[in-house]
N, C-alpha and C positions, 0 to 999 in steps of 0.2 A: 344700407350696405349691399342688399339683393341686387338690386338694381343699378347700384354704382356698377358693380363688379360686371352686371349682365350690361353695362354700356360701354366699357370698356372691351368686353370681347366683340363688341360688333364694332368699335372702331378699327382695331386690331386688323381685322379683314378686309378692310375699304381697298378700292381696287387698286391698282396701280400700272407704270409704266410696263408692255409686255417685256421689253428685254431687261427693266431694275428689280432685281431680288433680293430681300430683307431676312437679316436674321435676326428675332426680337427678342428679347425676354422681358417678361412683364412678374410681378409679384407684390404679397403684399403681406406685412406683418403688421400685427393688434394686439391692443395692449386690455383687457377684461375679458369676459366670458361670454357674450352672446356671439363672439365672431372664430371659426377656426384661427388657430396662433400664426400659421404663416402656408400661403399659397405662392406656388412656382408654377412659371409655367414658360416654355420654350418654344417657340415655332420659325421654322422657315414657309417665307410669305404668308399660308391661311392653313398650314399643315401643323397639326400640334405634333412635335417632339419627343417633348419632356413636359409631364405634369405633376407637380405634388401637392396635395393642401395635408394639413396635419391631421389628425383619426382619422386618416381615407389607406386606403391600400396602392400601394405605389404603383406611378399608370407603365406597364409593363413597358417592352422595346417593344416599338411595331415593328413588322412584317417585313419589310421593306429595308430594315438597319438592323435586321440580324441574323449577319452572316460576319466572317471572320473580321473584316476594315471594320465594320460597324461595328459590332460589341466592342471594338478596341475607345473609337468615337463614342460610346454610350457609359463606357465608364469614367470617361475625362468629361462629359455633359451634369453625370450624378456627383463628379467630385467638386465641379466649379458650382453646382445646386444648394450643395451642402453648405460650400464657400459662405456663395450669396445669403443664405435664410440668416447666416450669423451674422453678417452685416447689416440684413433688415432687421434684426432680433434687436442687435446693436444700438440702432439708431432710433428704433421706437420708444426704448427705454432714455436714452438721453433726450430724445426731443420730450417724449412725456414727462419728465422729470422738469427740462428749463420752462415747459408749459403750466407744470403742479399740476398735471394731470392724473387722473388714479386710472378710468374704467371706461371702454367701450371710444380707445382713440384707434385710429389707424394711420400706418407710412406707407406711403404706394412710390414704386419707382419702375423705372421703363427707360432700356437700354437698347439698340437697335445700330445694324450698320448695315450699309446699302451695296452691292455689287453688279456692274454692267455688263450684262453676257452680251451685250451685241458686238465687239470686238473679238476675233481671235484667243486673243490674248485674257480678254475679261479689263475691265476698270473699276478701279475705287472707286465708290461717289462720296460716299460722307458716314458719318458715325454720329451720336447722338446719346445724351443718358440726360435723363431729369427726375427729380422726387421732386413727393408730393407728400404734406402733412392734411390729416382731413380732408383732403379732396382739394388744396388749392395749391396752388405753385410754394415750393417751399426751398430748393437751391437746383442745379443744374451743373454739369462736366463740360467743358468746351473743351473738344480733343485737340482741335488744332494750336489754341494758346496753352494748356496742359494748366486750366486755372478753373477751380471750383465758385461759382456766383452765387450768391444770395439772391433771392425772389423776392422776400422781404426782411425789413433789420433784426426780426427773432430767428432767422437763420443763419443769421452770421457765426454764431460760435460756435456750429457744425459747418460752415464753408471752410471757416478758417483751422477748425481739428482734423479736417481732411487736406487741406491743402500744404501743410507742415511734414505730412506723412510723405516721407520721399518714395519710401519703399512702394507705398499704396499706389502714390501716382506713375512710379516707372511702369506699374503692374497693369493700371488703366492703360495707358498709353500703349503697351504692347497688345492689349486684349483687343484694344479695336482697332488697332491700326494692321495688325496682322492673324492674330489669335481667334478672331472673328469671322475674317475673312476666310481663314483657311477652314471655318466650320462649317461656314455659308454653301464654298465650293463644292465642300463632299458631301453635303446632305442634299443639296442640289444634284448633284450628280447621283444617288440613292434613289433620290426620288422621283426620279424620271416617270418611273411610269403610276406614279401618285398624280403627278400633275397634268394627265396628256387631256387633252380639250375634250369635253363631251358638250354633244349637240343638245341644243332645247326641245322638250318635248312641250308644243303651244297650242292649248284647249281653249275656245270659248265655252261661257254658263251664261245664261238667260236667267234670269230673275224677273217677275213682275209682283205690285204691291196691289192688295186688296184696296177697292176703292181709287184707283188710280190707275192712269193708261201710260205710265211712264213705263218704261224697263231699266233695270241695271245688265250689262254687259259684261262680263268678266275678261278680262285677259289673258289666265293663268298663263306661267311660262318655266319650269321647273327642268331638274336634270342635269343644267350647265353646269359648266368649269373651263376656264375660269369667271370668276365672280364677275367681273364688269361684263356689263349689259346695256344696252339703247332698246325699251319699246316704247313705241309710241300708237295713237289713234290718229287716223288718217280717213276722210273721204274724197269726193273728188274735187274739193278747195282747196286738201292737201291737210297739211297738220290741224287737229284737233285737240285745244285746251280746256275749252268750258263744259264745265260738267265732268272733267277725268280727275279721281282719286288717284293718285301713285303710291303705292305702298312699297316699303323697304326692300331690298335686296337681302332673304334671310337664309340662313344656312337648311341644309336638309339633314337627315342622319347618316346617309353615307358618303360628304363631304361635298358632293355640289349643292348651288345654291336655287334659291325660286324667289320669284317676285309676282306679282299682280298690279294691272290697271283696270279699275274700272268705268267705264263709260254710262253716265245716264242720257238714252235717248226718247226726248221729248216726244208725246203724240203725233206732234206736226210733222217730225222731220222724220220717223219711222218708215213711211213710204216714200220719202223723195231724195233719202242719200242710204247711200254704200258705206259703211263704216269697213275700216278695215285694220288689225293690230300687226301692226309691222313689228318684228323685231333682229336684232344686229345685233351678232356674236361672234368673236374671231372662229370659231370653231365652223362657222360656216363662211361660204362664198357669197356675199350678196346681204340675202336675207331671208328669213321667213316671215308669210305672211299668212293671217290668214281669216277670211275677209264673213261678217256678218251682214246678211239679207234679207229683211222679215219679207219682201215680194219674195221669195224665196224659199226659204223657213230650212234654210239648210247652210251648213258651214262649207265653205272651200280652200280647203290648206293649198297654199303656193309656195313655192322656193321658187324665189327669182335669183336666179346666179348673173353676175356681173363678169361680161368677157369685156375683150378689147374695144374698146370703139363701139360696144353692144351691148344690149341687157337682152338676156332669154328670161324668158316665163314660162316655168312647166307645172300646169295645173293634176296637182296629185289626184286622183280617181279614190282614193280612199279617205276616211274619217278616219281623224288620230283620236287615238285609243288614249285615256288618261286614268290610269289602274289606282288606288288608291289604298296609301299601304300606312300602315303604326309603327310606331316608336316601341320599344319595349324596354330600350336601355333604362337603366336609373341614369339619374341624374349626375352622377360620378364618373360614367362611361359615354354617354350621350357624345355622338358627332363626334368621337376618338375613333382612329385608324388605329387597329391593334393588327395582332396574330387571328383574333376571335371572329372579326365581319367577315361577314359572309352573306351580305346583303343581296337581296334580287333586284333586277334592272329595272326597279318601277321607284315610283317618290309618290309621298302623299301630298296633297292639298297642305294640310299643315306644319310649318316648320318644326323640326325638333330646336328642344332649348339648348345655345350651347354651353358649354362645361363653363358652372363658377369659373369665374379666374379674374384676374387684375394685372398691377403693376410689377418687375424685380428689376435691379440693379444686376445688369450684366458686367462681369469682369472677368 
C-alpha cells in the first residue's frame, strides 16, 4: 500500500503541456486496519491544495489562498472533501460487501479536468474520473456521453447504481463541465507566484572505484520549476547513450524538483573526449552546460543562449556552488506549501519523500 500510494503521487506530477492546466483530485478509502480509513488530496498541476488522510491533522490553507477570495474558495474545496470521503466511504463498503471481503481492501479514484491558458479567453480540453478497486480498473464517468462503464462484469452493479442516480449525474456533469473549471481558473490565478519558473542549479561529482580505472560522472541538476526537464551527455559525436543511468525526475522539499545522470567513463576514452551534461529548461534561454575534463581536472559551467540566426556561448569564470540541505519535515508535512516554509534558497542531493496520498472522486 506504501508504495502504491508513493506511485501514484509521482504519477500525479508527470510534466505536461506549458500552456494545459489540471485540477485533480485523487483519494482513497479502506476497508481494515493496517491502512488510514480515507486520504484526500487536491492539486492544481503539482501544487498540493487540499490534503486530508484520517488521524492526521488537517493540512492547513496555504499561504497563497488566504486572503478574503480564497478562504471563501477553501471552504467550498473542505465542503466538496467531506462530500467525496462519504462517497469513497460509500463505495468501499458495497464493493467490499459484493466482493465478501472483510479486511485490508482498498477503492482508489482520480478525478481531473484540463484548461487551455494559451487563448485569451482560456479553453476546455477535457475532464476525466476513473475508480479503481485493489489497484485495477474497476468502473469509470465519461462526461461527454453522461454514462458510467464497467472495467469489469463485478462492477456492473456499481455502474449501474450510479447511473440510475439522476440527481448524482446532473451533479457530475455540472462539476466538471463548469464547477471545475471555475476552480482551476482561480487557483491558477492564486498561484501565480507558486508556479513562476526557477532556474537549475547543475554540479558535476566524480567518483572513482577501488581497483578500477573507470569513473562514475554525476549530473546533478536540482532547483527547477517547472518539473519537465531534457539532460543529456554529450561529446564531440554529439549525444551520449552507453554507459548513462537516468534517474527519475523527484520532487525536493520546497516544491521544485531534481534529477541526476550518470555517465561511466571508460579508461580509454578519459583522455581522448570532452563529455559534457547539457541540460534544457523552459526557465532558461538555450541551455546549460557544463562540460567535464579529466586533461583538465576542472569543471566549466556554460549557458549557451540561443538568439536569432545565432548561438552565443558565455563561459562562466565561476564554479557553481551545490549547498546541501535536510529535510526536517515529518512525513505528514513533507513537500506541502503551507503558511509555515520558510525554506533557504539551497536543495539537497536528496529528494524529500512526497506526502502519502492516492486516488479521490472529484464532484
Amino acid at each position: 500500500m506504501k508504495y502504491l500510494i508513493l506511485g501514484v503521487m509521482l504519477l500525479v506530477i508527470k510534466p505536461c503541456l506549458a500552456d494545459v492546466h489540471s485540477l485533480h483530485r485523487h483519494g482513497v478509502a479502506t476497508q481494515g486496519v493496517s491502512f488510514p480509513q480515507s486520504i484526500d488530496i487536491l492539486m492544481v498541476d503539482d501544487i498540493i491544495v487540499h490534503y486530508y488522510m484520517t488521524a492526521s491533522k488537517e493540512f492547513s490553507i496555504p499561504q497563497w489562498l488566504n486572503h478574503s477570495e480564497g478562504v471563501i474558495l477553501w471552504e467550498e474545496i473542505r465542503m466538496y472533501s467531506n462530500h467525496n470521503r462519504f462517497i469513497m466511504d460509500t463505495a468501499i463498503k458495497l464493493t467490499s460487501k459484493r466482493f465478501n471481503h472483510s479486511y485490508d481492501h482498498f477503492y482508489q479514484a482520480h478525478g481531473r479536468c484540463e484548461w487551455d491558458t494559451e487563448e485569451d479567453t482560456g479553453m476546455y480540453v477535457s475532464a476525466s474520473m476513473s475508480h479503481a478497486y485493489d489497484g485495477k480498473d474497476f468502473v469509470s464517468f465519461d462526461v461527454t456521453s453522461r454514462t458510467w462503464v464497467a472495467a469489469v462484469s463485478e462492477a456492473v452493479f456499481y455502474q449501474t447504481k450510479r447511473q440510475e442516480n439522476i440527481k448524482d449525474l446532473d451533479l457530475l456533469i455540472y462539476s466538471y463541465n463548469q464547477g471545475c473549471i471555475d476552480w482551476l481558473t482561480k487557483l491558477l490565478r492564486f498561484s501565480k507566484e507558486e508556479r513562476k519558473e526557477k532556474v537549475p542549479d547543475v554540479v558535476l561529482t566524480e567518483k572513482s572505484f577501488p581497483g578500477s580505472s573507470d569513473k562514475l560522472v554525476t549530473c546533478h541538476v536540482t532547483g527547477f520549476y517547472p518539473r519537465a526537464v531534457q539532460v543529456e551527455w554529450l561529446n564531440q559525436d554529439g549525444h551520449v547513450s552507453d554507459g548513462v543511468s537516468i534517474g527519475e525526475v523527484l520532487p525536493n522539499c520546497d516544491g521544485t524538483y531534481q534529477v541526476k545522470q550518470t555517465l561511466k567513463v571508460a579508461n580509454g576514452t578519459q583522455w581522448s573526449q570532452v563529455y559534457r551534461c547539457q541540460v534544457i529548461h523552459s526557465s532558461v534561454t538555450g541551455n546549460i552546460t557544463v562540460v567535464w575534463d579529466p586533461k583538465k581536472s576542472l569543471f566549466l559551467p556554460m549557458i549557451v543562449g540561443i538568439t536569432i540566426g545565432s548561438i552565443a556561448v558565455t563561459v562562466l569564470i565561476v564554479i557553481v556552488c551545490f549547498k546541501r540541505g535536510k529535510c526536517h519535515q515529518t512525513p505528514a508535512v513533507l513537500c506541502r506549501r503551507t503558511s509555515n516554509w520558510n525554506l533557504p534558497p539551497q536543495h539537497s542531493m536528496e529528494p524529500c519523500n512526497p506526502p502519502t496520498s492516492p486516488l479521490i472522486e472529484q464532484q
